[in-house]
Steps between C-alpha positions, in 0.01 A plus 500: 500500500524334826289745710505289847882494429532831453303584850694297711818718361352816608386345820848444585570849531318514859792474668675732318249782550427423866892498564479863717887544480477537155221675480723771714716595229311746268655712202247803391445502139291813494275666697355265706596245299716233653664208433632192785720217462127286530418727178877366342488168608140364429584651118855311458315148645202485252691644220757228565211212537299626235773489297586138495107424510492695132798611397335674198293749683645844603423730768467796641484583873460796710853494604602549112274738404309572171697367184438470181352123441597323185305198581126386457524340801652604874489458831339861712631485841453685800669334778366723780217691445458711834819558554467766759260318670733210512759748618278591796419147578088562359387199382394572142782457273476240246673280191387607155545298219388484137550346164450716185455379205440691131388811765284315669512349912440133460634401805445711858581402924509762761609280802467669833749326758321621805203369424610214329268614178578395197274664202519336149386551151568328163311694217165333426534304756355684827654637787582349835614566856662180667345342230190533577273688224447916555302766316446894559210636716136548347453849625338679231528912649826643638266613802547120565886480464832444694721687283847450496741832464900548390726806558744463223653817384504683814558811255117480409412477933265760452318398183521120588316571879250728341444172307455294827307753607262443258485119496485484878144765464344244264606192637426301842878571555908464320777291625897498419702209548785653362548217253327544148555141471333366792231808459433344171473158645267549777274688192526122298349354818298695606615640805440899358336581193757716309799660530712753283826740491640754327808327329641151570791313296474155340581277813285699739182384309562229236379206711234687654371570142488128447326445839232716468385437134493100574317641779190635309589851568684773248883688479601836309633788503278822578372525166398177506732363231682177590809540657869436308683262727853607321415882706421657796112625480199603706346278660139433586397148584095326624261281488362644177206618615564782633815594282340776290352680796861507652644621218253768495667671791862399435 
């Protein structure tokens, strides 16, 4: 697997997301749940590119929703995570892209065209932003913590900001980017210490999965089982240290 190959495809797509006429025409798929012809168009170029790269590999994408998967190994795209911030011209939308393999991510970039950030994992094999080595914070107490914070299903508000609540008392403080992707990124490097939400689908957290175990720090659900990359699940990602305390409150 050509991994530097493979990077320069998604960082192709800058244009494409940066392209604001585009990003103008948006479809809602639910409640606040939208959809652009960035969204359309990033999907249709790397499935096409991947495609002759490995022509063996399926994939799924945001854009095609949850499917059964008769393969051991697939592509997990999500070609804009942040789409209403992209909508609303906030930087913080990003590519996600993974490779599954026999249920588990092998393979995981979350490129942020903004920023020009590219962050990288290959299992075993570390994780990197630019290329340059990363790992998760040492902070050992959540008093010490950024925490990073998702609203999915806005039918749990209530419940979910009782949550925040909660993390913001025993914390230094929370953060949403409003990209589970990117949150889960900036957890592999560092930049906050955890991050978690209610329910997220394949694409919104596959690569970040990736990133932050090659990272030194620890994924699952709220249990604390390890998550099923085939389904949607809970979501609580850190730097390992402080994993158990979080799910504590959660």
């Amino acid at each position: 697997m050509d991994l530097q190959r493979i990077i320069y495809l998604v960082k192709e797509t800058k244009e494409i997301i940066t392209n604001r006429e585009m990003a103008a025409h948006v479809k809602e798929k639910g409640v606040a749940d939208y959809v652009t012809q960035v969204d359309v168009a990033v999907q249709n170029f790397l499935k096409e590119e991947l495609y002759k790269l490995y022509p063996e590999i399926q994939f799924l994408g945001e854009e095609t929703g949850l499917q059964q998967m008769n393969t051991d190994s697939y592509w997990i795209l999500d070609p804009v995570d942040g789409t209403t911030n992209l909508i609303h011209d906030y930087h913080h939308s990003v590519v996600s892209l993974a490779l599954c393999q026999q249920n588990e991510i092998v393979l995981g970039i979350v490129y942020d065209p903004y920023h020009d950030e590219v962050f990288s994992a290959v299992k075993g094999e570390g994780s990197f932003l630019n290329g340059k080595p990363i790992h998760v914070s040492s902070a050992k107490k959540l008093s010490e913590t950024i925490i990073g914070i998702g609203t999915a299903k806005r039918e749990l508000a209530k419940e979910n900001f009782t949550r925040f609540l909660k993390v913001y008392e025993n914390s230094q403080d929370i953060r949403r980017l409003g990209s589970a992707a990117l949150e889960l990124a900036y957890t592999a490097c560092g930049r906050q210490d955890g991050y978690f939400e209610v329910y997220l689908n394949p694409w919104d957290y596959a690569a970040g999965i990736l990133l932050v175990e090659e990272a030194g720090g620890k994924v699952t659900d709220w249990i604390g089982n390890k998550l099923n990359p085939r389904q949607g699940n809970q979501v609580i990602g850190t730097n390992g240290n402080i994993h158990q305390e979080l799910l504590r409150i959660l």
